[in-house]
C-alpha positions as CSV (number, residue, x, y, z in Angstrom):
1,X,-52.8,28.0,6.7
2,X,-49.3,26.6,5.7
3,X,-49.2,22.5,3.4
4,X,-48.5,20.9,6.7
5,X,-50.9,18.3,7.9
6,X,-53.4,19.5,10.5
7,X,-56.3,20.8,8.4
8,X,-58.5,19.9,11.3
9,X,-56.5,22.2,13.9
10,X,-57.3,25.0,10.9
11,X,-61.1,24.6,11.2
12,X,-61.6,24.6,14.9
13,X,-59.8,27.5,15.3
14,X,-61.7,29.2,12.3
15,X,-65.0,27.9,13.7
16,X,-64.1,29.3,17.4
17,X,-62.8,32.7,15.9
18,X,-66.1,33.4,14.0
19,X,-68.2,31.9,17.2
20,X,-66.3,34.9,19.2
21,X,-67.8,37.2,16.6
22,X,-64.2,38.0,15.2
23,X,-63.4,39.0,11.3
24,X,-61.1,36.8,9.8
25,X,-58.7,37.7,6.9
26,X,-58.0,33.8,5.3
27,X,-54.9,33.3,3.4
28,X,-54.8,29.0,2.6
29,X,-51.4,28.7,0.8
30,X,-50.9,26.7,-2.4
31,X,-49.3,23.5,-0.4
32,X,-52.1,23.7,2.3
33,X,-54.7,23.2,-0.7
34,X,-53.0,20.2,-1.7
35,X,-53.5,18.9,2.1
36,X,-56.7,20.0,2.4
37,X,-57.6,18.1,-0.6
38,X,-56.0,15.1,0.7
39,X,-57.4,15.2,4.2
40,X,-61.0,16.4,3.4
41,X,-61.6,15.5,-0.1
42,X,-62.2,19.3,-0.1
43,X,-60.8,21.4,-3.5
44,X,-60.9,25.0,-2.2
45,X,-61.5,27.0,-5.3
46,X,-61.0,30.7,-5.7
47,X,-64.1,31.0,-7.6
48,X,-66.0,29.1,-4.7
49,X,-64.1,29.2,-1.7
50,X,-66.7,30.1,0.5
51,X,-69.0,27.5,-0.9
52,X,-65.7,25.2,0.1
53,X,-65.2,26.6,3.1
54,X,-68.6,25.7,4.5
55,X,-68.4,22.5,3.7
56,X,-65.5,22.2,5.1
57,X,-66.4,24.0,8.6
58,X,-69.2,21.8,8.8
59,X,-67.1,18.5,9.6
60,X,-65.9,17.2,12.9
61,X,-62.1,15.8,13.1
62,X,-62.7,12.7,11.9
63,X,-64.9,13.8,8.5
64,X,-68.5,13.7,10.0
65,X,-71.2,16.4,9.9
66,X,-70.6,18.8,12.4
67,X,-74.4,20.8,13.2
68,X,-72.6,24.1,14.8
69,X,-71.2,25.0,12.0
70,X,-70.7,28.8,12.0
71,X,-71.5,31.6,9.7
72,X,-68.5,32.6,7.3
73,X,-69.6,36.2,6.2
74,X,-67.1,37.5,8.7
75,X,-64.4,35.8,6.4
76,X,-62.3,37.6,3.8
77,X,-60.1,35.0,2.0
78,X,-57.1,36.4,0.2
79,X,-55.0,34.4,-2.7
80,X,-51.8,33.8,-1.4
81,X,-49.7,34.2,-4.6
82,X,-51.6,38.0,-4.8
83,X,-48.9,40.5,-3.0
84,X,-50.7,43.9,-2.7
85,X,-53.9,42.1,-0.8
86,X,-54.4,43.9,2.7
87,X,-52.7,42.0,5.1
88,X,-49.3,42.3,3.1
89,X,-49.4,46.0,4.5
90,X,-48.7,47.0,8.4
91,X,-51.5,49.8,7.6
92,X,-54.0,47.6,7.0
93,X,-55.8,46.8,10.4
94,X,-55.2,43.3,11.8
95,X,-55.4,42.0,15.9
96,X,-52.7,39.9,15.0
97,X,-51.9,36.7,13.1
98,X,-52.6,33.2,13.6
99,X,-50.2,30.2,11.1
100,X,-52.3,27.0,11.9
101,X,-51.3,24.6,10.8
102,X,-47.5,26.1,10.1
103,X,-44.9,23.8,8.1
104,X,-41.6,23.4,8.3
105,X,-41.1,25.4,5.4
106,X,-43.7,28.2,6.6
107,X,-41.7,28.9,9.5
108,X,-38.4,28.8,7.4
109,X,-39.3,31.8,5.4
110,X,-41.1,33.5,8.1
111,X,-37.8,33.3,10.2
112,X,-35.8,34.5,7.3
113,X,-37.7,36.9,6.3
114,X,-38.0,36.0,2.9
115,X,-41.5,37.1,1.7
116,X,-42.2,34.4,-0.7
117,X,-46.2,34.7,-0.7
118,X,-49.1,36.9,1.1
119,X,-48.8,34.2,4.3
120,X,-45.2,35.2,4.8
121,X,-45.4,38.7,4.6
122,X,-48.3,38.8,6.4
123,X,-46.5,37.1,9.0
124,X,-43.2,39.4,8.2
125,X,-45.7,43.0,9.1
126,X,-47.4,41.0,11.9
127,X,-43.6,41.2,13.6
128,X,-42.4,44.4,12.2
129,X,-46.2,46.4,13.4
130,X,-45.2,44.3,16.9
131,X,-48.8,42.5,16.5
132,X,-49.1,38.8,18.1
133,X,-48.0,36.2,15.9
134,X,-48.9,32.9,16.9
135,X,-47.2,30.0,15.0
136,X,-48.7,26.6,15.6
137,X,-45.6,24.1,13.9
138,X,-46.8,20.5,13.1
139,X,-43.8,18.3,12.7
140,X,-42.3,15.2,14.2
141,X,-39.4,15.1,15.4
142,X,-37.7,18.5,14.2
143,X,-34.2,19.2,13.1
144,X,-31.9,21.2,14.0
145,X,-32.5,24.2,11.5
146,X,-36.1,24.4,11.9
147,X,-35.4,24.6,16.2
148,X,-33.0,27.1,14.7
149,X,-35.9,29.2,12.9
150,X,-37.8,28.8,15.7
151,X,-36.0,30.3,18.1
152,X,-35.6,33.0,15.9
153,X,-39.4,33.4,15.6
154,X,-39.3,33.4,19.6
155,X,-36.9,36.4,20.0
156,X,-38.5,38.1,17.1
157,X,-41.8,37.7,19.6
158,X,-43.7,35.1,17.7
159,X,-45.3,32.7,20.2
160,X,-44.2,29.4,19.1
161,X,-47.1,26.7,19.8
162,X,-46.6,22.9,18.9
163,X,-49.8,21.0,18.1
164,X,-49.4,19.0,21.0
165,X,-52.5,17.8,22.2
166,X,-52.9,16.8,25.9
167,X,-54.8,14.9,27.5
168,X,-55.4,16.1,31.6
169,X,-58.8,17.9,30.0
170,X,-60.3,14.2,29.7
171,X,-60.6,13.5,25.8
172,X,-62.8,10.7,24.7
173,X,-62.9,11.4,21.0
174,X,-60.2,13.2,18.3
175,X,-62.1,16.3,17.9
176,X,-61.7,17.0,21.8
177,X,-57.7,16.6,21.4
178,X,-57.8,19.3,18.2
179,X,-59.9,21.5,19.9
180,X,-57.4,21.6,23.0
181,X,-54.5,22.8,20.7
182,X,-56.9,25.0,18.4
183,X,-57.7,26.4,22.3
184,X,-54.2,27.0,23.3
185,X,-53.7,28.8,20.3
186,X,-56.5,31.0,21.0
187,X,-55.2,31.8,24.5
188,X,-52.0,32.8,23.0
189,X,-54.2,34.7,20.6
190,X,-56.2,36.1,23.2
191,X,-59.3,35.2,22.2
192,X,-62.1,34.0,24.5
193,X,-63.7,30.7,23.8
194,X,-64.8,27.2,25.2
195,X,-62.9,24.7,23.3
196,X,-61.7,22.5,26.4
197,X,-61.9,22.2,30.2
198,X,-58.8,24.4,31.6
199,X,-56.6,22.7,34.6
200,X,-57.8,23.6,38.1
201,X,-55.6,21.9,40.5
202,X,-57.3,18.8,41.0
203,X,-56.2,15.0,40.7
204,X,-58.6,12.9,39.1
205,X,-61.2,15.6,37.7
206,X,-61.1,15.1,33.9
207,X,-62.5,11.4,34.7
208,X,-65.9,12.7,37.0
């Protein structure tokens, strides 16, 4: 997780990867604690981060209690400021990695190369091993660097993924248009879930 808003993108696709029985390796950068914070009301604390991470799995999009929350003993969260933590090394065994939400400034150094914390050089082996790196941007509109960086990410073979929710899959409340993107990035992530009703050709069927 990069300090752009979109905490709630975050949680539904951590709820959906540990619903699919997947491990998780969690790096939550030091902006995206200041988000979280400001979205959620959630501090996530080293000390207690799984504690925090509960709580926050267990609310919906728009801050209620969400009863499906999933079990987080398949997590391992890693500080982002702490270099020589597993993912930073293409030996350590990883799928692939997932930026959700990704800033501006996430994709910047990512693009560059530049290695400033754990999330960027995870993201810097995920390219260099030739794993899947998914990088879901949240930003309106963009400039001209950052499509820049991003097409950079795209020839480097990064699948670049706005949060763009849409709306063909017959959403009646906010959590159905973040679990639509948080869906999307899955399929780019190739991992199987249930998070919204795919397209299939017909006119009309999102409103039956």
């Amino acid at each position: 997780m990069s300090g752009a808003s979109g905490t709630p993108y975050a949680a539904a696709v951590l709820r959906a990867l540990l619903e699919a029985g997947e491990a998780v390796d969690l790096v939550v950068s030091r902006a995206s604690r200041l988000t979280l914070l400001d979205e959620t009301g959630i501090a996530f604390r080293d000390g207690h981060w799984r504690e925090d991470l509960r709580r926050w799995l267990a609310r919906g999009a728009d801050g209620t209690p969400d009863a499906f929350a999933p079990d987080t003993e398949g997590v391992h969260h890693w500080s982002a400021g702490d270099l020589a933590a597993g993912p930073s090394s293409g030996s350590y065994p990883a799928r692939g990695m997932i930026i959700v939400p990704a800033s501006t400034a996430a994709v910047a150094g990512v693009a560059l190369g530049l290695s400033k914390d754990l999330l960027q050089r995870a993201a810097s082996v995920t390219l260099k091993e030739r794993r899947p790196l998914v990088v879901a941007v949240r930003e309106t509109p963009l400039n001209g660097q950052t499509l820049r960086h991003l097409v950079t990410l795209d020839e480097a073979g990064a699948v670049v993924l706005p949060a763009s929710p849409a709306f063909y899959a017959g959403a009646t409340h906010i959590q159905d248009l973040v679990d639509f993107v948080a869906g999307r990035v899955l399929d780019a992530a190739g991992v199987p879930h249930g998070l919204y009703r795919r397209w299939k050709g017909e006119l009309g069927g999102a409103t039956r």
